[in-house]
N, C-alpha and C positions, 0 to 999 in steps of 0.2 A: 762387880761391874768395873769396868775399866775406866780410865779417866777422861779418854776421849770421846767415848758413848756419854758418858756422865754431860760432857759439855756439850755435845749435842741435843741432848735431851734439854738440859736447862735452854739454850738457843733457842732450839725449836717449842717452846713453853715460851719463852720472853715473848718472839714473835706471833705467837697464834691470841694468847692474850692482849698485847699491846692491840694488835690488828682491831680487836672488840674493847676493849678497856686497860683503863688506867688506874679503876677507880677499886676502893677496899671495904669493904669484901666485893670479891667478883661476882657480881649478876651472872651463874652459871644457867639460872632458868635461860634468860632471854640469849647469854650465848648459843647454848644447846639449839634452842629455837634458829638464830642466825645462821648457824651448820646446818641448819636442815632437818633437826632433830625434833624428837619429841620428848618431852621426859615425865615421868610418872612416879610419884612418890606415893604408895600404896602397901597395902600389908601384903607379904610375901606367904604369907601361911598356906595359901591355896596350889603356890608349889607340890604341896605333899614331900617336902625334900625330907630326909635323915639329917640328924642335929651335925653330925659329922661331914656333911655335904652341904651346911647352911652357908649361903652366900648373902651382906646387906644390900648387892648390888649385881645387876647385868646387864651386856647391851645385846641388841636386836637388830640385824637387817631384814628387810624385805626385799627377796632378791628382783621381784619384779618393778622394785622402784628403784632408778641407779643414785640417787644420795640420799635416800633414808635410811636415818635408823632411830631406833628407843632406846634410851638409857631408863630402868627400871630399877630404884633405891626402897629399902626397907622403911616405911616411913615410923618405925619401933626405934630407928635408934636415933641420937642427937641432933640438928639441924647442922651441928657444925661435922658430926661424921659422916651426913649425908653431903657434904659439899667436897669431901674430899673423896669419899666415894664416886660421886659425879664427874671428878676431875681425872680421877684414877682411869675411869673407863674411857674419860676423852682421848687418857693416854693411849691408852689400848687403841682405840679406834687410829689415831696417828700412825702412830709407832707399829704398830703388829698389825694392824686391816688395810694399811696406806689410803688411807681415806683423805683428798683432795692431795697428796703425796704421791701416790703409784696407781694411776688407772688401774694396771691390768692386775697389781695385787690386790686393789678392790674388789673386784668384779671375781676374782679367783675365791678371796674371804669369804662377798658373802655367801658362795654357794656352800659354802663349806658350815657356816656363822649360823648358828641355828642361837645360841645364846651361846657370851661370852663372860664367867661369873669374875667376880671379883672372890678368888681362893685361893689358898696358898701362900708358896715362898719362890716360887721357880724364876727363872732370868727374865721373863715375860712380866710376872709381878711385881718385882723389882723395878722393871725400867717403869713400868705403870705407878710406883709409888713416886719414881722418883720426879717423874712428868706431873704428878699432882702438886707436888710438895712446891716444885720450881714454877708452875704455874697460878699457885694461890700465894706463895709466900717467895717472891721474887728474891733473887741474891741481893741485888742492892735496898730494896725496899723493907727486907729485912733486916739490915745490917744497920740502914739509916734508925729504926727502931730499936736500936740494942742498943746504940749510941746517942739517943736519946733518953736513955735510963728506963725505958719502958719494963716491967715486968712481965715475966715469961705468960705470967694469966692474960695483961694487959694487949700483948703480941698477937696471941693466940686469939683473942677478941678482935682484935680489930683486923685480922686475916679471915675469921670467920672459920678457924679450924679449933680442933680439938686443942689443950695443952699438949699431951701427949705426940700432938704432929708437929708444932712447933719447937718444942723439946727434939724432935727428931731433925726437922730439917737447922736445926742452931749445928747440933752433932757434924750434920754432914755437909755444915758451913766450915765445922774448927771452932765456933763460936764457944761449945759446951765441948768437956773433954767427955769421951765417949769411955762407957762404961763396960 
């Protein structure tokens, strides 16, 4: 991903969170809700999906509603992989649906939007990790934390994310040398 998409993404993360909170870990329920949203933390098994096609996460329009949607999390995995799950698809919904972004790419998505999973590695998923990562664990709000001698478990607690996300977004601060 480029570096100027990269500072977009974070921008447009700073702004949309700041807009609902300031506060740690982010109340994704009640933002979802504020968007218009619904979200539903439930067992996924009734998919009938292939293991190879398992997704912990999806969102949903209804194209007869113009700003609804549902974000739909496996509720089998972590509380902290569900919140970045839920942040990944707010990505998606910004960034690739233009939801409150681009009218007419809205309106174009949902017809298109039957579900949108959280799978993969493609440029699409990417910019959706990276909108998560920059929306739950802020550039400076994280860095204020590392300079405070915080512990990477310590971080990752008080972000509400996995270690292994915090470990990630440190990486693609410069903070941890990437391996």
């Amino acid at each position: 991903m480029r570096q100027a998409r990269r500072e977009y993404i974070n921008s447009l993360a700073d702004k949309i969170r700041s807009y609902f909170s300031n506060n740690f870990p982010v109340d994704l329920k009640e933002i979802v809700r504020k968007l218009g949203g619904n979200l539903a933390i439930t067992s996924l098994n009734y998919l009938n999906i292939e293991d190879d096609e398992y997704s912990e996460a999806f969102i949903t329009a209804d194209v007869e509603k113009p700003f609804e949607f549902r974000i739909v999390v496996d509720e089998s995995v972590h509380r902290n992989r569900q919140n970045f799950s839920i942040a990944h698809e707010l990505g998606h919904l910004f960034l690739h649906l233009g939801y409150f972004l681009d009218d007419d790419k809205w309106r174009e998505s949902k017809l298109k939007l039957a579900s949108h999973y959280r799978k993969g590695y493609g440029p699409d998923e990417l910019e959706a990790n990276e909108f998560a990562a920059a929306f739950l664990m802020p550039k400076d709000e994280y860095l204020s934390k590392i300079y405070d001698g915080l512990e990477i478990e310590q971080i990752a607690e008080y972000f509400g994310v996995s270690v292994e996300a915090a470990i990630n977004r440190g990486r693609f601060l410069n903070v941890f040398a990437r391996v």
